[in-house]
DSSP file (Angstrom, degrees, kcal/mol; ACC not computed):
  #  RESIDUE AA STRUCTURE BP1 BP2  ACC     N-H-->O    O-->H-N    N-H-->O    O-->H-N    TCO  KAPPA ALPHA  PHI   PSI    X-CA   Y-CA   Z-CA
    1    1 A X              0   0    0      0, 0.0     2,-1.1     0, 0.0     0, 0.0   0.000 360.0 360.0 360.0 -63.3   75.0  169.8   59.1
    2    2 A X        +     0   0    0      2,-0.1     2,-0.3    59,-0.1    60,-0.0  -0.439 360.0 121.9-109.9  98.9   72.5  170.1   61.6
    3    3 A X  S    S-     0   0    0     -2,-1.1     2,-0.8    22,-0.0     3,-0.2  -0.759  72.2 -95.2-128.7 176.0   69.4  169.7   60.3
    4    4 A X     >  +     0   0    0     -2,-0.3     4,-1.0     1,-0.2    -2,-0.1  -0.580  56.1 153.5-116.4 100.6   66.7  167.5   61.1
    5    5 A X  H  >  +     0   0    0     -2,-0.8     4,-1.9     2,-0.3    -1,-0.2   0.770  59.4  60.3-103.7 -32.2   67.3  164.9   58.5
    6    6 A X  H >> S+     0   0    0      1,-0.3     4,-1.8    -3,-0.2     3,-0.9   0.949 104.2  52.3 -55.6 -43.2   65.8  161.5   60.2
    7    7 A X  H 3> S+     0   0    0      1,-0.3     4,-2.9     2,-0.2    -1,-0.3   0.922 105.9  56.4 -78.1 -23.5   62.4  163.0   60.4
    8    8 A X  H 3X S+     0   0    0     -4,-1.0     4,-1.0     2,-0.2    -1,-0.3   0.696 110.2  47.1 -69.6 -17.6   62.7  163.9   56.4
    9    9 A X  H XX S+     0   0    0     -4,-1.9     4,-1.7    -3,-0.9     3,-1.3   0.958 109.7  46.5 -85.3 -54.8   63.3  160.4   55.8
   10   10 A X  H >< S+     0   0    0     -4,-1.8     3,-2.7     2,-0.3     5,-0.5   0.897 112.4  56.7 -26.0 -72.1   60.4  159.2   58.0
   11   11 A X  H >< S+     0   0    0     -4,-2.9     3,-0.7     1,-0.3    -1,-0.3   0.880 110.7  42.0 -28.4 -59.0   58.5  162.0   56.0
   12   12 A X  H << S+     0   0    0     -3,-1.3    -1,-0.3    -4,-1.0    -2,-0.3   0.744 112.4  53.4 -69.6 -28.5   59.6  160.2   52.7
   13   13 A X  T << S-     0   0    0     -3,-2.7    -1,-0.2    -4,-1.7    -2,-0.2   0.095 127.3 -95.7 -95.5  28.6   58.8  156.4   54.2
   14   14 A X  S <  S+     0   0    0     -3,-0.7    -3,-0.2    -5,-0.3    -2,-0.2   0.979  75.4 158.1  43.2  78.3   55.1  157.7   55.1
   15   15 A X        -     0   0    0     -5,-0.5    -8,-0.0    -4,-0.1    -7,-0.0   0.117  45.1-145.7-115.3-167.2   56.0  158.5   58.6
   16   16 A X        +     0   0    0     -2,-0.1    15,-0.1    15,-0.0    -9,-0.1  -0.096  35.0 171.2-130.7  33.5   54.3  160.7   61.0
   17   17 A X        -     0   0    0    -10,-0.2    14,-0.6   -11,-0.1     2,-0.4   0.416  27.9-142.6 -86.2 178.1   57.3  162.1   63.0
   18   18 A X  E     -a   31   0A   0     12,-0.1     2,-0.5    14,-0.0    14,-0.3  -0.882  17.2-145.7-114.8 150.9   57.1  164.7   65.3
   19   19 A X  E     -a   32   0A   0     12,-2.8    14,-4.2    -2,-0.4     2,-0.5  -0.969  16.5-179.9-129.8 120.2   60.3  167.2   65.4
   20   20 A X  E     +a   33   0A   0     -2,-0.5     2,-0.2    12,-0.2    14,-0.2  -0.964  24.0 130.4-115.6 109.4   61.7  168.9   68.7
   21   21 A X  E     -a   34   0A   0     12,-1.4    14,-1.4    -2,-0.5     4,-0.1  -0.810  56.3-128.5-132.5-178.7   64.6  171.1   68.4
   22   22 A X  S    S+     0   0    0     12,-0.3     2,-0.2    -2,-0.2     3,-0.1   0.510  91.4  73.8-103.2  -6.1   65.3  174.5   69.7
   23   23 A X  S    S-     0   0    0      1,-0.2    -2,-0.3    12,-0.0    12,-0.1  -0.517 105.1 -65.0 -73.5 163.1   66.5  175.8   66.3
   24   24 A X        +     0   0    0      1,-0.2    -1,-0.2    -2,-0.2    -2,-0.1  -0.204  42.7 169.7 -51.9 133.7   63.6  176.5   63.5
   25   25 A X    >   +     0   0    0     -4,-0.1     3,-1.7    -3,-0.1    -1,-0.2   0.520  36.6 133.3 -88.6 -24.3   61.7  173.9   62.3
   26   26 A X  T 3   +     0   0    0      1,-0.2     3,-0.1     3,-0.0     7,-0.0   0.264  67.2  33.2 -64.6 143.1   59.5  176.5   60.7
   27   27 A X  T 3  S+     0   0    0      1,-0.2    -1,-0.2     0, 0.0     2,-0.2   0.167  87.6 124.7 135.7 -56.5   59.0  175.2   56.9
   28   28 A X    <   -     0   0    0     -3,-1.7     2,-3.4     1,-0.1    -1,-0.2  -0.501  62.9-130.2-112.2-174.1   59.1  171.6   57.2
   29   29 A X  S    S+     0   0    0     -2,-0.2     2,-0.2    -3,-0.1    -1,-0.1  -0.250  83.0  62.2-116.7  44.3   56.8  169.1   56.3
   30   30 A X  S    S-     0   0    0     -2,-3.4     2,-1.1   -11,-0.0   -12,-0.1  -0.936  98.7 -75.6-156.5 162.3   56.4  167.0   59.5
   31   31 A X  E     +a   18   0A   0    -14,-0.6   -12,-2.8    -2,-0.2     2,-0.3  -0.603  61.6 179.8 -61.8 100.6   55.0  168.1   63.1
   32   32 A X  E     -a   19   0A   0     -2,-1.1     2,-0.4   -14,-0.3   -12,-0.2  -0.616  20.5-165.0-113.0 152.3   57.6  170.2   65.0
   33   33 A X  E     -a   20   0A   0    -14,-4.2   -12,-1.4    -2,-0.3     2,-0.5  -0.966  24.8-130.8-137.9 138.2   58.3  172.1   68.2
   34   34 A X  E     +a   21   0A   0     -2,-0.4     2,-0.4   -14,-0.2   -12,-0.3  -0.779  47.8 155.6 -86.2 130.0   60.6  174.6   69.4
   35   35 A X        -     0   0    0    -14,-1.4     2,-0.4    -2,-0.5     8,-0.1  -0.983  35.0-143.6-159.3 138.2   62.0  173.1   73.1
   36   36 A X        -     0   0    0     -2,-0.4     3,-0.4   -14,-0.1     2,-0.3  -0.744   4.4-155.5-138.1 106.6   64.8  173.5   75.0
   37   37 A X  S    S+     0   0    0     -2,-0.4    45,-0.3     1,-0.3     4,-0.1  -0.072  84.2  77.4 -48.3   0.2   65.9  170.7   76.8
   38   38 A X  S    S+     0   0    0     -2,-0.3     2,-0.5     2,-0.1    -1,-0.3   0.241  79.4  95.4 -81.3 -12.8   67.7  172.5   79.5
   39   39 A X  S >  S-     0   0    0     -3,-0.4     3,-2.1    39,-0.1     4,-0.2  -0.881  80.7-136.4 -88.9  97.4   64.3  173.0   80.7
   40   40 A X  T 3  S+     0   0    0     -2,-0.5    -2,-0.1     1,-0.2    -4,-0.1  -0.298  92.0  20.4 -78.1 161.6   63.4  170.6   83.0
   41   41 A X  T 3  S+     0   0    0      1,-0.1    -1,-0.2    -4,-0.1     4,-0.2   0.611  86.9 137.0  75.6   2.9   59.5  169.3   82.2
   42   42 A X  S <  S+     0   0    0     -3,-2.1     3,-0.3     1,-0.3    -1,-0.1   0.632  70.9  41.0 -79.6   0.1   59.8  170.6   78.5
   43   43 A X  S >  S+     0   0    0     -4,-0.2     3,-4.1     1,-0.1    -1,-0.3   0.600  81.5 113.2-107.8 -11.8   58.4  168.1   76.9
   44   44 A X  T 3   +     0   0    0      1,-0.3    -2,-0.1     4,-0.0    -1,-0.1   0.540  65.2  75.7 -14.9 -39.3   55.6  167.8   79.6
   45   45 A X  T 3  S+     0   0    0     -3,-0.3     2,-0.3    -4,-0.2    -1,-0.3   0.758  82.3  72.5 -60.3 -32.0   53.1  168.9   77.0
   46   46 A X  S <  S-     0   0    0     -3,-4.1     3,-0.1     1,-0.1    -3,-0.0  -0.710  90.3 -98.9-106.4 165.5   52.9  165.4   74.8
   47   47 A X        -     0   0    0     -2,-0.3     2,-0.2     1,-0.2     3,-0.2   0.316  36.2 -92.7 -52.2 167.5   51.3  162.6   76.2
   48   48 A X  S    S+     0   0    0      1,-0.2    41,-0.3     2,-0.1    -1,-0.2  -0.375 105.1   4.8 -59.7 139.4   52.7  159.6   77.9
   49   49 A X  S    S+     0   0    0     39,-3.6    40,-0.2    -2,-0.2    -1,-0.2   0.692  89.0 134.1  49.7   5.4   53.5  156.5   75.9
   50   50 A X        +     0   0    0     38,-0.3     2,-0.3    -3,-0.2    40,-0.2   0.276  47.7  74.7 -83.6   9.9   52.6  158.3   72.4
   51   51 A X  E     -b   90   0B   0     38,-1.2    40,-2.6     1,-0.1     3,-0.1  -0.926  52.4-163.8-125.7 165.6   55.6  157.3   70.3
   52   52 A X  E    S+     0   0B   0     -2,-0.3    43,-0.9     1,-0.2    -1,-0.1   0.845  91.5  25.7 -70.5 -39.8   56.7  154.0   68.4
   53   53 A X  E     -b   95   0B   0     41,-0.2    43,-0.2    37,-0.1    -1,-0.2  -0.619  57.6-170.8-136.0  57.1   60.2  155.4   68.1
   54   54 A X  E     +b   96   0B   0     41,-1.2    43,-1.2    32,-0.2     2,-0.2  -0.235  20.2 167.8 -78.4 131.6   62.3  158.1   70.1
   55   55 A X  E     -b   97   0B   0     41,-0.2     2,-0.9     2,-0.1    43,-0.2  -0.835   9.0-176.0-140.1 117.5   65.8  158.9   68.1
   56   56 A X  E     -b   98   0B   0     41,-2.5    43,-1.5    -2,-0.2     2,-0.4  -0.802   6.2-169.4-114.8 142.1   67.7  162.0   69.4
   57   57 A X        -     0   0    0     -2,-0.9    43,-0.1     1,-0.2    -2,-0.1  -0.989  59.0 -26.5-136.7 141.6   71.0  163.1   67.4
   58   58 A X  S  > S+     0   0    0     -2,-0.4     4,-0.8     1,-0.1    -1,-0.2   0.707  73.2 145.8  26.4  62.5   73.7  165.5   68.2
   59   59 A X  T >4 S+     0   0    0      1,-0.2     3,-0.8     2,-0.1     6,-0.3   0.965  76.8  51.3 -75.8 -26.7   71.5  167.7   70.5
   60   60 A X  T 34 S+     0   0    0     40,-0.4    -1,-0.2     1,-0.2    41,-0.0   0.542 112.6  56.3 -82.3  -3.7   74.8  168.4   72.8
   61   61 A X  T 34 S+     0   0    0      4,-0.1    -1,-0.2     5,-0.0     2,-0.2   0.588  80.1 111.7 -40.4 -47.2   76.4  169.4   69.5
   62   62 A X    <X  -     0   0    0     -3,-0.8     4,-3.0    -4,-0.8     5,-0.4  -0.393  62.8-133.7 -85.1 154.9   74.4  171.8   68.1
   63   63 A X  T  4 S+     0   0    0      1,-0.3     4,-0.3     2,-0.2    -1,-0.1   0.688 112.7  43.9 -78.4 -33.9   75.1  175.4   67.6
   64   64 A X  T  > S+     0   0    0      2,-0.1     4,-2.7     3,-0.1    -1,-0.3   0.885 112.5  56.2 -84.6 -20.4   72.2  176.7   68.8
   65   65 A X  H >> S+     0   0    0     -6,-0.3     3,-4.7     1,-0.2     4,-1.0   0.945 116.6  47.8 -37.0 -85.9   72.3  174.0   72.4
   66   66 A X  H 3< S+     0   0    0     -4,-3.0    -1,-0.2    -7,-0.3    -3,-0.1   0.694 102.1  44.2 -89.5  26.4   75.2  175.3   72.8
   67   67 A X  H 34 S+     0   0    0     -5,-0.4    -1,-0.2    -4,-0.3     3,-0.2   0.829 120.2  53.5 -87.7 -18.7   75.3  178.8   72.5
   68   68 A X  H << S+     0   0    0     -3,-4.7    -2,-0.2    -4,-2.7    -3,-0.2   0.250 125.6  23.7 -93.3  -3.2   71.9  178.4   75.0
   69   69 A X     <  +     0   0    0     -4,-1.0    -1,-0.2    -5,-0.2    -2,-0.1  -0.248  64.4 160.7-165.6  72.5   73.9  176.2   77.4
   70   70 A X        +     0   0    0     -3,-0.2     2,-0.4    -4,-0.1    -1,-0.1   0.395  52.0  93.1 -74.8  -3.8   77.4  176.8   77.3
   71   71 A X    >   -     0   0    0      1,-0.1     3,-1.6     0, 0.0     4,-0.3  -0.957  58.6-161.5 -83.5  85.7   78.2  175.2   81.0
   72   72 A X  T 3  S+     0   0    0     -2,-0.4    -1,-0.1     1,-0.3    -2,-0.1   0.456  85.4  70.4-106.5 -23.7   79.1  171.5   80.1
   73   73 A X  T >> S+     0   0    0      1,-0.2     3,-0.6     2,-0.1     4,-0.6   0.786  90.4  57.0 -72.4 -12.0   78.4  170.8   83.9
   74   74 A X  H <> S+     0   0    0     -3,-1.6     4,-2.8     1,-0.2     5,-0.4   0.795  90.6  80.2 -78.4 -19.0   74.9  171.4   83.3
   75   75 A X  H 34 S+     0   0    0      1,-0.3    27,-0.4    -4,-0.3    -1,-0.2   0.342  85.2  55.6 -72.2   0.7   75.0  168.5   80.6
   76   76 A X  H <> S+     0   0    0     -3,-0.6     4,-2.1     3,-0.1    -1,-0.3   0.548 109.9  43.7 -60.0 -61.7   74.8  165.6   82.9
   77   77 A X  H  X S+     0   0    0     -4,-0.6     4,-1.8    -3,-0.3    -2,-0.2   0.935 110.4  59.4 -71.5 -26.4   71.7  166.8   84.6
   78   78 A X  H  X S+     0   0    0     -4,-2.8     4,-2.5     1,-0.3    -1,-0.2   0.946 106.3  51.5 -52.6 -54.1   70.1  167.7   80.8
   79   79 A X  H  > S+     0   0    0     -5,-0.4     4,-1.2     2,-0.2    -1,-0.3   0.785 100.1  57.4 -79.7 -17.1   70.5  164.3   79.9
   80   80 A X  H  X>S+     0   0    0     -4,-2.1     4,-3.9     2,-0.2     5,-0.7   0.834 106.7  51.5 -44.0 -46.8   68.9  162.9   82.7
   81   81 A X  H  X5S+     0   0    0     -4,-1.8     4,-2.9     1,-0.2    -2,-0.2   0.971 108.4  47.4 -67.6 -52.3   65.9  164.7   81.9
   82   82 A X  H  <5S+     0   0    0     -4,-2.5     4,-0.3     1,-0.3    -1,-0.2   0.687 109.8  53.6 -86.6  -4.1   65.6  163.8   78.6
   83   83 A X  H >X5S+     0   0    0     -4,-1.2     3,-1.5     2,-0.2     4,-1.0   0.954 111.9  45.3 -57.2 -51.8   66.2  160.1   79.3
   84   84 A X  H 3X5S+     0   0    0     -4,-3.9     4,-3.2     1,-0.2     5,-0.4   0.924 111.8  55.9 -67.0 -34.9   63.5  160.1   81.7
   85   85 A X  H 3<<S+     0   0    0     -4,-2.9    -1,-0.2    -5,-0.7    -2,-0.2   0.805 108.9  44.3 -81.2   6.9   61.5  162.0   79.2
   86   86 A X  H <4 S+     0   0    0     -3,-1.5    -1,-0.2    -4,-0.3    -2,-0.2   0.776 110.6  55.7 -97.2 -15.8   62.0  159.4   76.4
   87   87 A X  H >< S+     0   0    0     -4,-1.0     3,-1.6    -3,-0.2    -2,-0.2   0.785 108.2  43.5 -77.3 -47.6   61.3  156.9   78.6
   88   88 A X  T 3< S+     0   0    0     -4,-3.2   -39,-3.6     1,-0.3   -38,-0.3   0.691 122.0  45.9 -84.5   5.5   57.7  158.3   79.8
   89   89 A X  T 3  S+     0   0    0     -5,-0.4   -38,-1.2   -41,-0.3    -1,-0.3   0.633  83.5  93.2-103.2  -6.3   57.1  159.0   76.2
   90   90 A X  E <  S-b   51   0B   0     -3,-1.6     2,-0.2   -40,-0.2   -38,-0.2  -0.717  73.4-141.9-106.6 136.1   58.3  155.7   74.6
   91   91 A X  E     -     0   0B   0    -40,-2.6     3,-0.3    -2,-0.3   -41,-0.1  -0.548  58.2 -66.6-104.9 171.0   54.4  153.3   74.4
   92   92 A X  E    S+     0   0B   0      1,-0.3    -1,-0.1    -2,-0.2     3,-0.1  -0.286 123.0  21.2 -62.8 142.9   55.8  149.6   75.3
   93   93 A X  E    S+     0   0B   0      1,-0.1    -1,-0.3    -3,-0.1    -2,-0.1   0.905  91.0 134.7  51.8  47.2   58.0  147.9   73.1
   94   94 A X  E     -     0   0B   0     -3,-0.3     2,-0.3    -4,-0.1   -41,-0.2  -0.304  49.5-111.9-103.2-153.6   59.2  151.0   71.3
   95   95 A X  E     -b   53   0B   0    -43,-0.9   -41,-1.2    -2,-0.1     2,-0.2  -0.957  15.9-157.2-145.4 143.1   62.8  151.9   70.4
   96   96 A X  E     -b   54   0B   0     -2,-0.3     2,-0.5   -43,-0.2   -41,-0.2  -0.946   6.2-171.3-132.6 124.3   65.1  154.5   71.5
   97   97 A X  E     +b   55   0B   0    -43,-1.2   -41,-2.5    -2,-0.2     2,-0.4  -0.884   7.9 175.7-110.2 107.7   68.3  155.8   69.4
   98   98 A X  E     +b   56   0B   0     -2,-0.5   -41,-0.1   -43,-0.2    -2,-0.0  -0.969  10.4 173.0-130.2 162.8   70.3  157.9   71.0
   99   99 A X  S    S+     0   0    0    -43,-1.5   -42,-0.1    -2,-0.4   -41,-0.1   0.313  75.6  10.7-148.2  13.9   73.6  159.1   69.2
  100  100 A X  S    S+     0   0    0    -44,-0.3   -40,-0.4   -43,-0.1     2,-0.4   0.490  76.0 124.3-175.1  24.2   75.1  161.7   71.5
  101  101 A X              0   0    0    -45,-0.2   -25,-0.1     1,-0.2    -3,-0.0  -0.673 360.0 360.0 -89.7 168.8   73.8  162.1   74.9
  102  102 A X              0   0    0     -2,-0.4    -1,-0.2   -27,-0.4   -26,-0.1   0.653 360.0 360.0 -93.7 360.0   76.3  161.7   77.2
């Protein structure tokens, strides 16, 4: 159910995609990182403007999110951060897909 299924298609379309989640990636067959987004400045490490294409799916969903952030007030400020971090991350004219922050 949650697994990270966009970047396996991307994988399959000759993609490059990059994978951040805070469950394992270890395994699969695309660039990954373990992050938790609860963490202000966690994505700080990649560059500015360096994707085409930002899509984030069910992060406030997932079993390990929430078992690492069980506080539902915090989930307002979470998503701030990772808006602003798709935003500094997104190179001009890109796309962003979001499908469950709040």
């Amino acid at each position: 159910m949650f697994e990270p299924w966009f970047c396996r298609i991307l994988v399959e379309l000759g993609a490059d995609p990059v994978g951040v989640d805070l469950g394992d990636l270890e395994g699969e067959a695309f660039e990954h990182y373990r992050v938790d987004f609860g963490t202000a400045g966690a994505l700080d490490f990649l560059p500015d403007s360096s994707f085409d294409g930002i899509q984030d799916s069910r992060i406030f969903g997932s079993p390990e999110f929430t078992t690492q952030h069980p506080a539902t007030e915090d989930y307002q400020r979470i998503s701030r951060e990772i808006k602003k971090q798709e935003r500094r991350l997104l190179k001009p004219g890109g796309v962003i897909i979001h499908t469950d922050i709040p």
